[in-house]
N, C-alpha and C positions, 0 to 999 in steps of 0.2 A: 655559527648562527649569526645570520648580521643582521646589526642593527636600526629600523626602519629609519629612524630617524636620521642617521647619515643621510639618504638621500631621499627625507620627504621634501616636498617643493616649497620654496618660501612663501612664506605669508602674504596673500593678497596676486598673487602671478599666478594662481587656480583661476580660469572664467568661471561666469557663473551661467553660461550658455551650454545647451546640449552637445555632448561630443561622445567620441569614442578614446578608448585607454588602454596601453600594452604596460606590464608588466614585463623586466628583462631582469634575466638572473646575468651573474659576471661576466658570464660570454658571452653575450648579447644575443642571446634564446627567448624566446617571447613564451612567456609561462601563463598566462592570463590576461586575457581580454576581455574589457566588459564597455558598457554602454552605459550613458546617466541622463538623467532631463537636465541637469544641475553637475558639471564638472566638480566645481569646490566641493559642492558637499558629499557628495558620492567618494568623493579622494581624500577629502579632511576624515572621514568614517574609516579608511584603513589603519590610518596613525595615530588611532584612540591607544588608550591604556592597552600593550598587548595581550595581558590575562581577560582582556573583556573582550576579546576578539572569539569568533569561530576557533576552534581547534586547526580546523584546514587553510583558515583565514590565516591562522599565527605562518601556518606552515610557509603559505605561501610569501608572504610579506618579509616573513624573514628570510624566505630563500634569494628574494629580489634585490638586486641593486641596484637600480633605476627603475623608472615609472613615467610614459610620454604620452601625449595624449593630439589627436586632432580635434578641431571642433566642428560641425555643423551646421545647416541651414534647421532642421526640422527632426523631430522623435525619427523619422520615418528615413529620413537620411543615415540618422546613427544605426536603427535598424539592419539597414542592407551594409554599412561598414562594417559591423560586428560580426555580421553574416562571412561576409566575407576575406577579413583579420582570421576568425577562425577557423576557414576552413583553408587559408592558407599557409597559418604557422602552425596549427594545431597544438595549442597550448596545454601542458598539463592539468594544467589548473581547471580548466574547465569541465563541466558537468559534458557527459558524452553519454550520446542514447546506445548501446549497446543490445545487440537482440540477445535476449533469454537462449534463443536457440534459432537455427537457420529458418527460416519461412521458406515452403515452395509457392510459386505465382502458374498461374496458366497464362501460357505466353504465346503471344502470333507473332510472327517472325513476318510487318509486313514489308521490313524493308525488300524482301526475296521475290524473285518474281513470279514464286510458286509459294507462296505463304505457308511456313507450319505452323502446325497445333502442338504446345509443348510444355513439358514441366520445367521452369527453370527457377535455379534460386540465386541466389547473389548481387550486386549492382544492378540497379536497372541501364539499358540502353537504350539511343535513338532509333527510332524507327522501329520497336518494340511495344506492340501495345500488351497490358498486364492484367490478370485479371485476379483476384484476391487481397490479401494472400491467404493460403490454405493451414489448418492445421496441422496438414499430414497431405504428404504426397498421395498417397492411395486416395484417396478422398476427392484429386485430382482428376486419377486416371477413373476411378468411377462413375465422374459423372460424364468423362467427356467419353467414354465409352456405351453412355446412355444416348448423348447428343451426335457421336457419328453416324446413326441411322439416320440422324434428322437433316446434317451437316457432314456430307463425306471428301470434308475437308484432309489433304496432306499432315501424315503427323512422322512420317520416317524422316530418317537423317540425311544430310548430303550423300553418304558413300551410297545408302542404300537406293536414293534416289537415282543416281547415277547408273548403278548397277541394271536397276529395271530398264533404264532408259536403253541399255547397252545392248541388252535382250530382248529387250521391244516382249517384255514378260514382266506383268504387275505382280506384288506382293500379296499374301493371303487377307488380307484388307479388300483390296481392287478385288477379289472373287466376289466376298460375301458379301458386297454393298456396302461397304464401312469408309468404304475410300476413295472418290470418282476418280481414283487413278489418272491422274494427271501423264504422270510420267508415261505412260505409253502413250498419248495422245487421243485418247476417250474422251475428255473437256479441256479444250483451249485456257490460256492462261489466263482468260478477262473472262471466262466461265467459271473458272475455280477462283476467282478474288471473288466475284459473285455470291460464292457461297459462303468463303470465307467472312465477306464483309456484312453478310446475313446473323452469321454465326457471332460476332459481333454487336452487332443489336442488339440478338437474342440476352446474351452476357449483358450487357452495361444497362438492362431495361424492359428493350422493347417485346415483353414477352407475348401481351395481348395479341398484336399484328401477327405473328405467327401461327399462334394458334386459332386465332381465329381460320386463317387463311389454308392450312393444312385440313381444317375442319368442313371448308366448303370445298374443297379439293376433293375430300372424301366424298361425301354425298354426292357432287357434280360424277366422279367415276362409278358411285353405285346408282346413278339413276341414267348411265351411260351404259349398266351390266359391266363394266367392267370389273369387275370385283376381284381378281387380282391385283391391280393397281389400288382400289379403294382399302382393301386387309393391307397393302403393304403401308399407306397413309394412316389408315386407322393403327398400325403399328410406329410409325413414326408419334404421331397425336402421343399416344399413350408413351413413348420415353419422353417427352419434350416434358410430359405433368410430371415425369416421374421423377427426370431433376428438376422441378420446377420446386416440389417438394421438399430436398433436399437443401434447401436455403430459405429460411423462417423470414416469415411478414412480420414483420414487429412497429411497424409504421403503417397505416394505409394509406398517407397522402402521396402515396409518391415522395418520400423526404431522401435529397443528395447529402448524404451528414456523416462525419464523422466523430462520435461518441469517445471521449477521453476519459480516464478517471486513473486516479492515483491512492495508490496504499504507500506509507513511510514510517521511519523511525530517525535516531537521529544523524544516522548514517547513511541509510539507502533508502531510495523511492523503486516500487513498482509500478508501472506504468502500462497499460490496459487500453486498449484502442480499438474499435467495431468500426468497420466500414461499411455504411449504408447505403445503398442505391438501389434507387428504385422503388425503398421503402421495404429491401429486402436485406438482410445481414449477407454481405457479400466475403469479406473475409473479416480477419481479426489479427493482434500484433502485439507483443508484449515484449517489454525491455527492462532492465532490473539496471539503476545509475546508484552511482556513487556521489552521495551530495559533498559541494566543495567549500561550501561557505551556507551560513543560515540560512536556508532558503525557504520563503513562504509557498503554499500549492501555488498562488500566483504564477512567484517566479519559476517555478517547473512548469506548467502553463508553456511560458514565455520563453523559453528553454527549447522545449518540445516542437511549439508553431517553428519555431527559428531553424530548427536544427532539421527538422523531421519533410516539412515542405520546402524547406529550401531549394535542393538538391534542383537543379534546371532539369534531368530528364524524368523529376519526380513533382515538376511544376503542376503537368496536365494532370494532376492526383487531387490538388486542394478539391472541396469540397464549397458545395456554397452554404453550409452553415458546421460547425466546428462545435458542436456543446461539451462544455468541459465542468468541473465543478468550482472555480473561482474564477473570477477574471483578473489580469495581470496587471498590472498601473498603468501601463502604456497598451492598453486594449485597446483603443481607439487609432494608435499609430500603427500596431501588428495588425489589426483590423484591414489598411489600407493597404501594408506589406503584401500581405496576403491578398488581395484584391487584384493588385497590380501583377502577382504572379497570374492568377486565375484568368485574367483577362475578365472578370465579371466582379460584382460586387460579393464579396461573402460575409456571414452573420458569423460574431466570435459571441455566444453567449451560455449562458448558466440558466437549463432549463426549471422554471419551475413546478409546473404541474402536468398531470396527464401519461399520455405513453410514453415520452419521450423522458421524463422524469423516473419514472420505472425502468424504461434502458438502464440508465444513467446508473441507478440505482445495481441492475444486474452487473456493469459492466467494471464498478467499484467492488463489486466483491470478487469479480476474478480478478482482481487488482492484488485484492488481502489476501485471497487463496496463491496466487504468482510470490508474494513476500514470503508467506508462511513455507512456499515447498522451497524457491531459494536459501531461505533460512536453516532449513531440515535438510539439506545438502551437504550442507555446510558441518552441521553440529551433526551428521550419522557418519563423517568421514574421519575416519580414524588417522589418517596424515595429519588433519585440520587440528585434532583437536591436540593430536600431540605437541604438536608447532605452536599450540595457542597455549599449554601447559609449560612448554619452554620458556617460550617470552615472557609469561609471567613470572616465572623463576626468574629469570637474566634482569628482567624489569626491576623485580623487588628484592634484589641480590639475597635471593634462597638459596641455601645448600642443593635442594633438589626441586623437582616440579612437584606442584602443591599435588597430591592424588586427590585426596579430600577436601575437598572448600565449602566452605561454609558462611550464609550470608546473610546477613539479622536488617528487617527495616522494620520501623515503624507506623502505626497509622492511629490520626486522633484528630477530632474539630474542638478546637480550644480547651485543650486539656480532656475533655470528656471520652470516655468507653475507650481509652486509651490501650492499644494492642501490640502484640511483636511478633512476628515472624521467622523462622528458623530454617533457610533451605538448605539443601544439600545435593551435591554434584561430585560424583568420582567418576575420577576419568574424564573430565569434560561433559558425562553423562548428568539431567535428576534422577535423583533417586528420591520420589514420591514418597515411598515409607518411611523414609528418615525425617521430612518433614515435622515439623514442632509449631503450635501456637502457643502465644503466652499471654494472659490477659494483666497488665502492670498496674498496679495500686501505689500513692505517693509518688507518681510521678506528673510530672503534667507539661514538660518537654520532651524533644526529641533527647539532648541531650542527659538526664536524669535515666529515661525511660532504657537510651542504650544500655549504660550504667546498668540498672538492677536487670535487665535480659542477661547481657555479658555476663556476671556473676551467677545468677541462677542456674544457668546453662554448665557453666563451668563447673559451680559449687558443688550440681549435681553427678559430674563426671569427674572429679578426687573423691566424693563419697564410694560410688559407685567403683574405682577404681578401687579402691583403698579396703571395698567390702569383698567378704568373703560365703560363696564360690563366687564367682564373675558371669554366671550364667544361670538365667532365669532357667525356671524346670522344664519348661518345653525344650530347652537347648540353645537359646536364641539369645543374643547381646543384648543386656539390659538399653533401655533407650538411650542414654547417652555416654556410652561406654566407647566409643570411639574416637579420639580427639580429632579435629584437625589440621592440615597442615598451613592454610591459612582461612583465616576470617578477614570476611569483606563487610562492611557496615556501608550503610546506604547513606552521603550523608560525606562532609568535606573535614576540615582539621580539628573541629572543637568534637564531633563527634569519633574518628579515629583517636582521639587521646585517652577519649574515656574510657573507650574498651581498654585501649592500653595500658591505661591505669590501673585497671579492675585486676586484667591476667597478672600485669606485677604485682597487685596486693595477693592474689590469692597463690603468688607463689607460681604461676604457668609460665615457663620460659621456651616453649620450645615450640609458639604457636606462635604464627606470624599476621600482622595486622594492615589492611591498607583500606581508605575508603575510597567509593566510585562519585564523584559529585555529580550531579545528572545538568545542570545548565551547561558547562561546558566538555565533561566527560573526562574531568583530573583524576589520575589517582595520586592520593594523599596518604603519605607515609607519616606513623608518630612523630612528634616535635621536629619536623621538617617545616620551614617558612615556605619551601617551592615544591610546589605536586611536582610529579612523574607524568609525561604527557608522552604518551603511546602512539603510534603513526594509525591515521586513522584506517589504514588496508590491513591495518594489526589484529592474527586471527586470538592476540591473547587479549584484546580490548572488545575485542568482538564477544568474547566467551564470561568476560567481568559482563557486559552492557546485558546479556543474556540471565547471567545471576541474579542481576541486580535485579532486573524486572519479573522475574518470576518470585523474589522474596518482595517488590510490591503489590505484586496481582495478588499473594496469599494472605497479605496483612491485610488490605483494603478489602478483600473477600470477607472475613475474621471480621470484622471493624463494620460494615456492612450488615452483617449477621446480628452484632451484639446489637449493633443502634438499631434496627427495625423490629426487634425481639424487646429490647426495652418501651421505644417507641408505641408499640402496639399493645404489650401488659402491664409496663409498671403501673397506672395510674388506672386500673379495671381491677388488678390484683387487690387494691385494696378495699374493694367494696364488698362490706358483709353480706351473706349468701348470693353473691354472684358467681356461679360456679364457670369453668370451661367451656359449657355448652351453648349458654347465654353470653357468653362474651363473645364466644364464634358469632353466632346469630346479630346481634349488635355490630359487629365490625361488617360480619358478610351484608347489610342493611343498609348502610351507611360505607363503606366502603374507607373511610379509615379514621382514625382517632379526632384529626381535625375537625371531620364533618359531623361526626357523632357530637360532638366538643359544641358546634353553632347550632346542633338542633334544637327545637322547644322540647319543653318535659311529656306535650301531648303528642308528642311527634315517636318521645322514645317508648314512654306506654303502651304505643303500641302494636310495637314489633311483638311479633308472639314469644308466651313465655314472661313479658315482663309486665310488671305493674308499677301504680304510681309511687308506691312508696322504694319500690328498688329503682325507679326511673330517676327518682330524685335525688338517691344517693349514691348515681351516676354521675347526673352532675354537679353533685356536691364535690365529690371526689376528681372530677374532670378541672373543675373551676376555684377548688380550694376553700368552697364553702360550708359553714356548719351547719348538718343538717338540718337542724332546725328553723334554718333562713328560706327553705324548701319544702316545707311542709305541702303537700300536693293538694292539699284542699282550704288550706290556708283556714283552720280551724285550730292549731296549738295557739290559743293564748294563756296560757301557763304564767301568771302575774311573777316578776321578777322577785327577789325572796330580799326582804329587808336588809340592809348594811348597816 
């Protein structure tokens, strides 16, 4: 592991002008590329203390043995350098957009001089125009199988084209109407681009003109009697609505946009993209990255625009407005980037109100749904989780892979309604029934609170051990009658010691301890000064980060419970004959403690059910006062009794 400081840059030879920066590991491999408004400070930022560094940041920094840098004219400059630094060392380091899964596009081939109609997936090319991209290929052929009556546009292959041509005999297409049969010479080739470049339109927009114009075609042939020509139009008409259908209005102004949003954790981003034209959802795109360094949704943002429009035959793709859910610090220079690609001005913004916000809104949740089935990929594969029970063994030099882990946090606001949590995972799997809450008394930190959980927990499983039979009557393992093979604590060295402390007081040696700290993702072994720092594509860091957060979701659920249950009765509970019914009625009225808390006394009188003298000792009890300072009719004067 080398050390940054060998070759950070001497002090004061950093500019402090915009440029661009390579990272080079020994061999002089460019590992990482990034861009700054501000050289110095963007490069003085790697060579902080490296425990306050990213995880992936340490990784990289220390991988690195040199760091060189150009400078620039403008943001916009650095922009198109970084752009193209990375697509031509292709650095590890770097966040890379990955698809979740192949996208098919419906493709016109108009480089050809007979244009197909096609599904194609992979690399776009020139002379290819795109239309999507699709969730599913069938979804494809569906609709374009709706639109060949409308458009009997070429959709066969070269050979087979070839083939007809040879036999001057078209394919079962060119029979039914689905294919003006080019190939035998039925429509010339500036007749079939004709239709193709209709088809065309039709796709990127122009659906009105069409229909309109199929529609007076109609009528014009049935006021001609021709009405086999007009049934065969009125049959076109009706597939043109019928994919027209098949792709949702979600905009009515005609909006060219494409709709971004992002789900994350502190590893991976999901990433969510709707293609809008025409003010119709035309396709959709999702990609699941690996973040390389602390990245704000900005800088994914910023990331995404770079990476995603970059691409020269995925130029003619930008959009003239991009709404995303944050904007990136350099919005205003990616703004022009992108501009300059488009040939047109486009909007890089964060929408706030209306349909467009609603999208937004939809398109963020298939974001968290795209993280969540990624995720469940991951933790239902039993290679995965074995690999991830490994490494945590090899990590925390266990004898074996932990089977049972077990994983305690806390949750509490300044000491108060102080809780713990107890989860539990075999196999890599929860195992929901073995879950434990614990409500902690004399404690009023996290470290205290570990403390008496760890014990109880424990205390309860040598009793329980120790008692005789070992099986409750229905047959089933008392509840903590299983040890296990490690315990994970939420929570960095002062809190791994305690537990450690506790198991060697009570005598437990054969249960192993490490905590997960969540700002950088250390695991922390007992009286160890230096965590254990796990690679972050690590599927046993993967499987602790998983632990960890479900023994927070259960404590802060717990914690949650207690404080709106206190919140809402301690201070009702004590008023004489105020029963459950009237207190329902009081809160249901008033809508919660607070507000019932600021009402007048003629305000609470007179919710049904209550009167002035229970109203008063409402809020006598609400506000800490003796009843008697609330007499509701202001008639006790009861002469104070001589001293």
């Amino acid at each position: 592991m080398a050390d940054p400081s060998t070759y950070r840059p001497a002090t004061g030879t950093i500019p402090e002008s915009p440029g661009v920066y390579r990272f080079r590991d020994p061999s002089g491999r460019v590992i990482y590329v990034g861009k700054a408004k501000s050289l110095r400070q963007r490069l003085n930022s790697y060579f902080a203390d490296l425990w306050s560094l990213h995880p992936r940041t340490q990784q990289m920094v220390t991988t690195a043995s040199s760091v060189d840098w150009v400078t620039v004219g403008t943001e916009v400059e650095a922009l198109q350098l970084e752009y193209a630094w990375i697509k031509e060392f292709d650095p590890r380091f770097n966040v890379k957009y990955r698809d979740d899964k192949s996208y098919p596009f419906l493709a016109v081939t108009l480089d050809e001089e007979y244009p197909r109609l096609q599904v194609m997936r992979g690399a776009k090319r020139k002379g290819v125009r795109y239309f999507g991209p699709y969730s599913h290929a069938w979804a494809i052929r569906e609709t374009l199988d709706l639109l060949l009556r409308v458009f009997p546009a070429r959709t066969c292959s070269a050979g087979v084209f070839k083939r007809a041509n040879q036999i001057d005999r078209p394919c079962l297409l060119g029979y039914i109407g689905k294919c003006s049969a080019p190939c035998v010479g039925r429509v010339s080739a500036a007749e079939h681009r004709a239709i193709v470049d209709e088809f065309c339109d039709f796709m990127a927009g122009g659906t009105d003109k069409l229909l309109k114009r199929l529609e007076r075609e109609m009528f014009g042939a049935s006021s001609e009697m021709d009405y086999e020509r007009a049934a065969r139009l009125r049959d076109d008409l009706s597939a043109a609505r019928k994919a027209l259908e098949k792709q949702a209005v979600v905009l009515g102004d005609g909006t060219d946009a494409d709709v971004v949003a992002f789900a994350e954790d502190q590893l991976e981003a999901a990433v969510q993209v709707f293609h809008v034209r025409g003010g119709r959802v035309r396709g959709q795109r999702g990609w699941v990255v690996e973040k390389t360094e602390q990245l704000t949704t900005g800088d994914l943002v910023h990331h995404f625009c770079s990476q995603i429009y970059g691409d020269t035959a995925e130029g003619a793709d930008v959009p003239r407005e991009v709404l995303v859910p944050e904007l990136p610090a350099d919005a205003d220079a990616l703004e022009a980037w992108l501009a300059d690609r488009r040939g047109s001005r486009v909007s890089l913004r964060v929408p706030q109100r209306g349909d467009k916000k609603t999208l937004m809104e939809t398109v963020a949740r298939n974001a968290a749904e795209a993280l969540t089935r990624h995720k469940l990929r991951r933790a239902t594969d039993l290679t995965a989780r074995s690999a991830a029970l490994e490494e945590i063994a090899e990590a925390l030099a266990l004898p074996t892979a932990p089977l049972r882990v077990e994983c305690f946090d806390i949750s509490q606001i300044q000491g108060t309604d102080v809780v713990a949590s107890m989860v539990v995972f075999e196999d890599g799997l929860a195992r929901k029934s073995e879950y434990r809450r614990f409500i902690i008394k004399g404690a009023t930190d996290d470290v205290s609170a570990i403390s008496e959980v760890i014990r109880r927990r424990f205390a309860a499983y040598l009793a329980e051990r120790d008692a005789e039979p070992s099986l409750e009557d229905d047959g089933r393992a008392k509840k903590f009658a299983y040890p296990p093979q490690l315990v994970v604590v939420d929570g960095g060295q002062p809190q791994v010691n305690a537990a450690a402390s506790v198991l060697a007081e009570l005598g437990v040696v054969d249960v192993a301890v490490c905590g997960l700290a969540k700002r950088l993702e250390e695991v922390w072994l007992p009286d160890d000064d230096l965590p254990v720092i796990l690679s972050r594509s690590s599927e046993g860091l993967y499987l602790l980060q998983r632990v960890r957060d479900e023994a927070h979701r259960f404590a802060i659920t717990f914690h949650r419970q207690r404080r709106s249950k206190r919140m809402t009765t301690s201070a009702l509970d004590e008023v004489p004959g105020l029963g459950e019914v009237r207190r329902k009625a009081l809160l249901r009225h008033f809508g919660s403690v607070k507000k019932l808390g600021a009402a007048s006394l003629a305000e609470i009188a007179a919710v049904p059910g209550m009167g002035p003298r229970t109203a008063a000792a409402v809020l006598a009890a609400l506000h800490g006062e003796a009843k008697a300072d609330s007499d509701p009719k202001g008639t006790d004067q009861t002469p104070e009794p001589p001293r």
